[in-house]
Residue frames relative to the residue before (quaternion, step in Angstrom):
aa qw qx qy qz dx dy dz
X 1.0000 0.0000 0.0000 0.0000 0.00 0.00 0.00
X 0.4586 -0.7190 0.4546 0.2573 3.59 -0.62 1.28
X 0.2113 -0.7750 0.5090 0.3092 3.37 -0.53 0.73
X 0.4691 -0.5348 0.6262 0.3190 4.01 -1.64 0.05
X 0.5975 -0.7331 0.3224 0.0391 3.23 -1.03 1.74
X 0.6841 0.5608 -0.1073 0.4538 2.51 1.65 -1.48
X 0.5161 0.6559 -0.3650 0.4126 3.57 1.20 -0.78
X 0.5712 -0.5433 0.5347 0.3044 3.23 -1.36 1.11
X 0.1804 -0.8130 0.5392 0.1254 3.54 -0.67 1.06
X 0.2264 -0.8040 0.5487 -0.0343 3.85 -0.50 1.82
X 0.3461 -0.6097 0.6792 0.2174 3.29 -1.24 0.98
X 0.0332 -0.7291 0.6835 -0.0067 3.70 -1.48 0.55
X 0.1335 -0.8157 0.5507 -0.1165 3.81 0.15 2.03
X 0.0003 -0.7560 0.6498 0.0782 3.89 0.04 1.02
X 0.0020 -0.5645 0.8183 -0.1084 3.54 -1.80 0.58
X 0.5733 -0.3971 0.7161 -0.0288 2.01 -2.55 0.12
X 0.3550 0.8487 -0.2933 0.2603 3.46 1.31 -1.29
X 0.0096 0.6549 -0.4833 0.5809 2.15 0.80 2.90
X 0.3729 -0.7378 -0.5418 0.1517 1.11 1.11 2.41
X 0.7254 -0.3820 0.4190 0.3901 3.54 -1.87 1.35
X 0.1026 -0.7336 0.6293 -0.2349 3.00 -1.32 2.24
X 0.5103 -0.6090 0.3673 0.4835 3.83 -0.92 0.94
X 0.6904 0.4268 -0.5505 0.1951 3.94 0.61 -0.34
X 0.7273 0.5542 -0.2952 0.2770 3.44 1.21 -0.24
X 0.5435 0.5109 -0.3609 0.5598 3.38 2.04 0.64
X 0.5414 0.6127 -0.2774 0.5045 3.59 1.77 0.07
X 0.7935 0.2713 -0.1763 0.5154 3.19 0.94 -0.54
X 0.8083 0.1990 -0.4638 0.3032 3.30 1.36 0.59
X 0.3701 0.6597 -0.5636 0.3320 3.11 1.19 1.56
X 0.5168 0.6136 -0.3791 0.4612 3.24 1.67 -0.51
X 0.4001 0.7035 -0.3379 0.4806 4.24 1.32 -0.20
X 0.7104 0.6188 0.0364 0.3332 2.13 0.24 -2.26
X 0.7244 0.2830 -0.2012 0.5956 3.72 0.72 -1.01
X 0.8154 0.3055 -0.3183 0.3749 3.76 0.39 -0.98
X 0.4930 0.5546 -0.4196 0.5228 3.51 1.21 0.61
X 0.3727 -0.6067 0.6359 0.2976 3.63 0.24 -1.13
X 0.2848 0.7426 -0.5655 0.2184 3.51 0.42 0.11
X 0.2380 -0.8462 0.4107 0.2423 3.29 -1.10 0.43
X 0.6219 0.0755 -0.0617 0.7770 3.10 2.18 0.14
X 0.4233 -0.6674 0.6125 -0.0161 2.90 -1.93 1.11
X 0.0586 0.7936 -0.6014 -0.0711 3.95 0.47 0.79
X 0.0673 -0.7439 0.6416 0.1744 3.77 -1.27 0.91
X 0.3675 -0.7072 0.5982 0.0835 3.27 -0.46 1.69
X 0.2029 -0.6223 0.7495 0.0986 4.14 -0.77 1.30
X 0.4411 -0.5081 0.7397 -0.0103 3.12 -1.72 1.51
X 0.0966 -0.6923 0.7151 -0.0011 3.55 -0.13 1.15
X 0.7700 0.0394 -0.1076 0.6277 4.29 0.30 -0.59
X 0.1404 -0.6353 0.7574 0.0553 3.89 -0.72 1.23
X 0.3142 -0.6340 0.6707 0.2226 3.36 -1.28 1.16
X 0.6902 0.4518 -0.3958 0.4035 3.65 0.26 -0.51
X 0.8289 0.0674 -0.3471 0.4336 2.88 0.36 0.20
X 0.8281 -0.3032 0.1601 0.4435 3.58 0.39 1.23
X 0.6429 -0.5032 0.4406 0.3733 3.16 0.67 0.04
X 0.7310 0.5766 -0.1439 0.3355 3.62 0.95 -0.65
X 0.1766 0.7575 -0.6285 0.0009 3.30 -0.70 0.06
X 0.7975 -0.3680 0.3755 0.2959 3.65 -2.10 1.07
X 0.8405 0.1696 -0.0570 0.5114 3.66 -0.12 -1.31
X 0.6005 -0.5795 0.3809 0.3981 3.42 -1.41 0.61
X 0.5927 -0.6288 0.2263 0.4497 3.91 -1.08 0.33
X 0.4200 0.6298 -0.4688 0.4552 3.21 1.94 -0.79
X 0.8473 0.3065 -0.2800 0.3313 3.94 -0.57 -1.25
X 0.4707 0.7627 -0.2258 0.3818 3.36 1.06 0.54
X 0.4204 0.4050 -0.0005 0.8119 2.70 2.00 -2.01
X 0.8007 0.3113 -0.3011 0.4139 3.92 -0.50 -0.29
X 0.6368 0.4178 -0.3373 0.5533 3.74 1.31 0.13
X 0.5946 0.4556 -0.4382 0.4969 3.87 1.04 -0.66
X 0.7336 0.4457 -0.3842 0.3399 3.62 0.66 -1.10
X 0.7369 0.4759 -0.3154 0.3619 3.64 0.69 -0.13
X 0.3987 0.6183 -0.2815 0.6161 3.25 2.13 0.37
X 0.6475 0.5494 -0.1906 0.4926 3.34 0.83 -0.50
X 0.9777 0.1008 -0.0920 0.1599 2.76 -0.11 -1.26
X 0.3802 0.4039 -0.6904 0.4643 3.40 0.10 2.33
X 0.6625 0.3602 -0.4746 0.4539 3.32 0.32 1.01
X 0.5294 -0.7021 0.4321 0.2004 2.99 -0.50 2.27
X 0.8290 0.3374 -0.1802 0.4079 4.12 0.65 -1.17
X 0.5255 0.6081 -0.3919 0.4477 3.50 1.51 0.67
X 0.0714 -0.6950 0.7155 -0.0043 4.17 -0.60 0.65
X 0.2610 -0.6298 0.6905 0.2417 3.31 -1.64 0.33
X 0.2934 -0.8199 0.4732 0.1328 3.52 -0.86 0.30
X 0.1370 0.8969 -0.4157 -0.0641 3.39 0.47 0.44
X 0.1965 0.8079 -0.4940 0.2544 3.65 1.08 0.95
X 0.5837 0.5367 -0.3738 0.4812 3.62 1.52 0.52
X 0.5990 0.5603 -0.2921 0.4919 3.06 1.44 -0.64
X 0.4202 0.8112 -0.2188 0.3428 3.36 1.28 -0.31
X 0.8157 0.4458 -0.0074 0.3686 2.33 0.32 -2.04
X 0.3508 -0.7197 0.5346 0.2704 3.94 -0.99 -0.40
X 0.7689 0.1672 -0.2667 0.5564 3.95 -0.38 0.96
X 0.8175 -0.4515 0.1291 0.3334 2.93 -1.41 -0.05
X 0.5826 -0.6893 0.3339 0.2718 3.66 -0.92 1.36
X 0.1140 0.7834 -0.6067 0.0718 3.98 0.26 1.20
X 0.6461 -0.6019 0.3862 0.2667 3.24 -1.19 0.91
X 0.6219 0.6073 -0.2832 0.4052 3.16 0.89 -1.15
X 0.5267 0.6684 -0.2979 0.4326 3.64 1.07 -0.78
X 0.7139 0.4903 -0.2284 0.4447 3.37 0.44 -2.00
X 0.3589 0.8420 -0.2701 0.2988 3.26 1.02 -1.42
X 0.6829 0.4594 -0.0575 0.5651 3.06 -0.21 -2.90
X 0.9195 0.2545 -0.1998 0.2233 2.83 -0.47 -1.21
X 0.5247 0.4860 -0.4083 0.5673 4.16 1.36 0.27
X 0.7114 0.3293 -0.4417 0.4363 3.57 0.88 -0.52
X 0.9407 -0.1590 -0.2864 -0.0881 3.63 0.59 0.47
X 0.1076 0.6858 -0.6228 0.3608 2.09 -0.38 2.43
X 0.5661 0.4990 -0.3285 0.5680 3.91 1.34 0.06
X 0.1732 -0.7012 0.6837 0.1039 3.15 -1.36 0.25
X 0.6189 0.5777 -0.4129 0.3357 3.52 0.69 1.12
X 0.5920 -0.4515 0.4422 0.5001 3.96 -1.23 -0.35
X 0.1076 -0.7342 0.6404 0.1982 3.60 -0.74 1.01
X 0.0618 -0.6663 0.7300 0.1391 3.83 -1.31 0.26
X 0.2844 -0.6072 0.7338 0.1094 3.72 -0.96 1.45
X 0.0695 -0.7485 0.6442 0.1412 3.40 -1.10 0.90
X 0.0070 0.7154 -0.6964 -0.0571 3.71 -0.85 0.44
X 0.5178 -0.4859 0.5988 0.3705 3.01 -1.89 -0.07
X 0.5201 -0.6728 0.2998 0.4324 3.12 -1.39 0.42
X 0.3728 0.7460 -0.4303 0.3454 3.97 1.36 -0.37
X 0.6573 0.4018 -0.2345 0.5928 3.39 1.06 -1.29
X 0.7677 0.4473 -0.2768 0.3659 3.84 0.18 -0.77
X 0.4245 0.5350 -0.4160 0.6004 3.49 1.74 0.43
X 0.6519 0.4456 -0.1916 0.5829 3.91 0.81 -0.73
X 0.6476 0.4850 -0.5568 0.1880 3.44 0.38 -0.12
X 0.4425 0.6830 -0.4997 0.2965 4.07 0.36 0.13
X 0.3685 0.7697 -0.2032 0.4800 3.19 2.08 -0.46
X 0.6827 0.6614 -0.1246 0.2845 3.00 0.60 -1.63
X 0.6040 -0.5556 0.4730 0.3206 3.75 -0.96 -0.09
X 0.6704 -0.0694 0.2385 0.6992 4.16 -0.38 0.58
X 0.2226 0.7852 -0.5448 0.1927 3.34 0.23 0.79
X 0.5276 0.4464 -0.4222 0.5866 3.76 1.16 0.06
X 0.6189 0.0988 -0.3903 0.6744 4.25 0.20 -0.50
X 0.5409 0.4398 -0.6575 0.2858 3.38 -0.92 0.70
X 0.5850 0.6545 -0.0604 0.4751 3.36 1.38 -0.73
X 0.7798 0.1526 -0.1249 0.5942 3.21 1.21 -0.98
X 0.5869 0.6378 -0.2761 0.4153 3.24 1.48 -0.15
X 0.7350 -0.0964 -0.1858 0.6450 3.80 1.23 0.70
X 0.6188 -0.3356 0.4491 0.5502 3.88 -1.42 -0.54
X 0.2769 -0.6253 0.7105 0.1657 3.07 -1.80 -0.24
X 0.0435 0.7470 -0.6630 -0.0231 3.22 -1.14 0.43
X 0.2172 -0.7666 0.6040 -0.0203 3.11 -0.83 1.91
X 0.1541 -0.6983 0.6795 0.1640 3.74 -0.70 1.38
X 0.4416 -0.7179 0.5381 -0.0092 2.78 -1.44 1.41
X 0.2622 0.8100 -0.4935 -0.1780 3.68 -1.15 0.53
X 0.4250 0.6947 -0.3028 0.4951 2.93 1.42 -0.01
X 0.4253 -0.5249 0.7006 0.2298 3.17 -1.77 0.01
X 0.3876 0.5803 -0.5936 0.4008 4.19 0.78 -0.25
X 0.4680 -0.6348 0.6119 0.0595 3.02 -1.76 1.12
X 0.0240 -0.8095 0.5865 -0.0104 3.89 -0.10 1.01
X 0.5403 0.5831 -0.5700 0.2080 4.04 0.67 0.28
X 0.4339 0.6313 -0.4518 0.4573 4.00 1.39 0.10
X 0.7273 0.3638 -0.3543 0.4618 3.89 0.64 -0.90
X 0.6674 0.4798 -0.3964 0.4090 3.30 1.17 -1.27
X 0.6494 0.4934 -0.4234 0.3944 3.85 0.60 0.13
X 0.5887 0.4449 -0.4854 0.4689 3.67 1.10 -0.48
X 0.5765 0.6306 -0.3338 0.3983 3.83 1.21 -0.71
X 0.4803 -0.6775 0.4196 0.3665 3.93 1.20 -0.24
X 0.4844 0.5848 -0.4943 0.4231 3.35 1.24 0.66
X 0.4141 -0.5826 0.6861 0.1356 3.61 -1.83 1.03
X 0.6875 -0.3385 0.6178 0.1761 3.47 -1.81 0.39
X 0.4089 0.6924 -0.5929 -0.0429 3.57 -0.73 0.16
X 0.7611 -0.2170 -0.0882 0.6049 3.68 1.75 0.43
X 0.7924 -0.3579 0.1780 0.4607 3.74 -0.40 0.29
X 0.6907 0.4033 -0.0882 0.5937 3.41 0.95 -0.84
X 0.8203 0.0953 -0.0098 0.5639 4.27 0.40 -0.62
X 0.2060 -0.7155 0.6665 -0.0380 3.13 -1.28 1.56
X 0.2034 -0.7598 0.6087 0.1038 3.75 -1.04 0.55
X 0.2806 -0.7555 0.5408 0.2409 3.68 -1.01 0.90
X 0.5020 -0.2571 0.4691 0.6796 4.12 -1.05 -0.81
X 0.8594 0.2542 -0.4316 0.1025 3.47 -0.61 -0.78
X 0.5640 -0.6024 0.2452 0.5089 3.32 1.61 0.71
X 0.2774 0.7336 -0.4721 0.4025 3.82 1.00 0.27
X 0.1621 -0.7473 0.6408 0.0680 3.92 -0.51 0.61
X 0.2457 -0.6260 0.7362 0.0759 3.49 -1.84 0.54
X 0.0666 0.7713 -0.6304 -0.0575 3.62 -0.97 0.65
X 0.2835 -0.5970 0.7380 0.1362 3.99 -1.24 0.73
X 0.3243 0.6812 -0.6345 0.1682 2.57 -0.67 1.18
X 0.6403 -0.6743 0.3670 0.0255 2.67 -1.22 2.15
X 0.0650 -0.8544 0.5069 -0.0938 3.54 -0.66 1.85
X 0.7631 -0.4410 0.3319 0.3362 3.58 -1.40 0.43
X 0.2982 -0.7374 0.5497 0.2554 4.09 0.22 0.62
X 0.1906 0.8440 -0.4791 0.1477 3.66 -0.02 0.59
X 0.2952 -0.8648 0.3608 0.1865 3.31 -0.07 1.68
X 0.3181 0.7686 -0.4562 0.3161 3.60 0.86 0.13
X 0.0420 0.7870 -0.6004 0.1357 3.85 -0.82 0.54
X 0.5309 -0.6283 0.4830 0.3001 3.63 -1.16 0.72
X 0.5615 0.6418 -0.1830 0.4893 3.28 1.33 -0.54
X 0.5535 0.5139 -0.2828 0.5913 3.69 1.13 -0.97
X 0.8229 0.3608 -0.1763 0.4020 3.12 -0.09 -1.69
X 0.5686 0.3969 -0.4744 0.5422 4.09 0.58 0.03
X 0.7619 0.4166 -0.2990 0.3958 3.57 0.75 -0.21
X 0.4496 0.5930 -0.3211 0.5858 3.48 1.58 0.60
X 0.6868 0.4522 -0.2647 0.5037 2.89 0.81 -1.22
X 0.6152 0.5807 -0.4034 0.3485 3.88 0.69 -1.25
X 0.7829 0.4398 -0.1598 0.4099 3.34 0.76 -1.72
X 0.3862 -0.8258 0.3170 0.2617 3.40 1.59 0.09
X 0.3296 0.6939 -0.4949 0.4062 3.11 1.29 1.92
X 0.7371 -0.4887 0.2491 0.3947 3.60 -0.99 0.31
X 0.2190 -0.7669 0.5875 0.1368 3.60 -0.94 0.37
X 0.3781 0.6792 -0.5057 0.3741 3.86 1.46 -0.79
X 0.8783 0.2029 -0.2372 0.3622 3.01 -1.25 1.14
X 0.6549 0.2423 -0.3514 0.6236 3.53 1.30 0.45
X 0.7332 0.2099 -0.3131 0.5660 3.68 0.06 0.23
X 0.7052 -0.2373 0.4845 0.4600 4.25 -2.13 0.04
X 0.5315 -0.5770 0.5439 0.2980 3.29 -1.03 0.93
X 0.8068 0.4487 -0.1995 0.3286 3.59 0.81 -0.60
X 0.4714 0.6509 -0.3133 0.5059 2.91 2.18 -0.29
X 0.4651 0.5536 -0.4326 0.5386 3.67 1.66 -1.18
X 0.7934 0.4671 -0.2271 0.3173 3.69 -0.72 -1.56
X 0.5636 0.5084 -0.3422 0.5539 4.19 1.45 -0.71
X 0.8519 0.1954 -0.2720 0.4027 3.72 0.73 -0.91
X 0.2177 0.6700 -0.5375 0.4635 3.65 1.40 0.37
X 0.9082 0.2958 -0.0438 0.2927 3.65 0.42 -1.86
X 0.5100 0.4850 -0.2185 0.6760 3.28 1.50 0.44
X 0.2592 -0.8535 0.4280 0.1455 3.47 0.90 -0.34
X 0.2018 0.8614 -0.4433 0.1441 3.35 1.00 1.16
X 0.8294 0.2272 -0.1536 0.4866 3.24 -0.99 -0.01
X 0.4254 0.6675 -0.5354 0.2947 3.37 0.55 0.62
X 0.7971 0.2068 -0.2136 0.5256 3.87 0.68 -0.48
């Protein structure tokens, strides 16, 4: 589906972000800038199907840690139209349901680990043609062989174009060893987190006592 030029052109970052960390607000302002975007919605996965439906922290302190990550950064929004919703939190849904009620360019950002997996996915082909993509790169791995089994064309090193006129961009992101996965394990063993998560995100799960068991 051709997209309109003119439309304000939104980033939409889904997670889990259990719990929202500086590498995952670094790499989508770095997007965020080499796109032009004028906002960055992080849609909380309240049920991730990949990964069971589950997740570590409840969905409430999750939603109440992304929003306080957020919010000094005029071109960040949380999005909680997953929390909404009822079953399991598939992209492809949120999608449907932003394209209509928005009038703008959506870009679905994933990493690129996840964007190797996406055939996996739900309706994963109109997911595909149904907004841009933006694949954050870190690697040096060559992805223009999958992006061709995927129905995507060359149009310069950096941006691929499908038939339904939908675009893909690689766009190259800060390596940042930090992980949601690290930092519940810091917390368990009852070592510092300061400096990998919102100073206030540290001090919410200090006081709630997350990730501790």
């Amino acid at each position: 589906m051709a997209m309109d030029k003119s439309e304000p052109k939104i980033g939409i970052f889904g997670g889990t972000f259990d719990p929202v960390h500086l590498g995952h607000l670094r790499v989508a302002e770095e997007v965020r800038e080499s796109l032009g975007l004028e906002e960055v919605w992080f849609v909380l996965s309240a049920r991730p199907p990949h990964k069971g439906g589950l997740a570590h922290a409840p969905v409430e302190d999750r939603w109440e840690m992304l929003k306080m990550a957020l919010e000094n950064n005029p071109h960040f929004k949380p999005c909680d139209l997953e929390l909404k919703r009822e079953g399991p939190s598939y992209s492809i849904d949120t999608v449907r349901e932003l394209r209509k009620t928005l009038k703008v360019q959506l870009f679905f950002i994933i990493g690129e680990d996840a964007f190797l997996e996406i055939r996996t996915w739900k309706d994963w082909k109109e997911l595909l043609q149904s907004c841009n993509f933006a694949v954050m790169k870190r690697t040096r791995r060559n992805l223009t062989g999958f992006l061709r089994e995927l129905g995507y064309e060359k149009v310069n090193p950096s941006e691929f174009k499908n038939q339904k006129g939908t675009s893909l961009y690689l766009v190259k992101v800060t390596k940042l060893e930090i992980s949601s996965t690290l930092i519940r394990t810091l917390v368990k063993n009852g070592s510092s987190i300061r400096y990998l998560v919102p100073e206030q995100v540290r001090k919410y799960i200090l006081e709630k006592g997350l990730y501790r068991s």
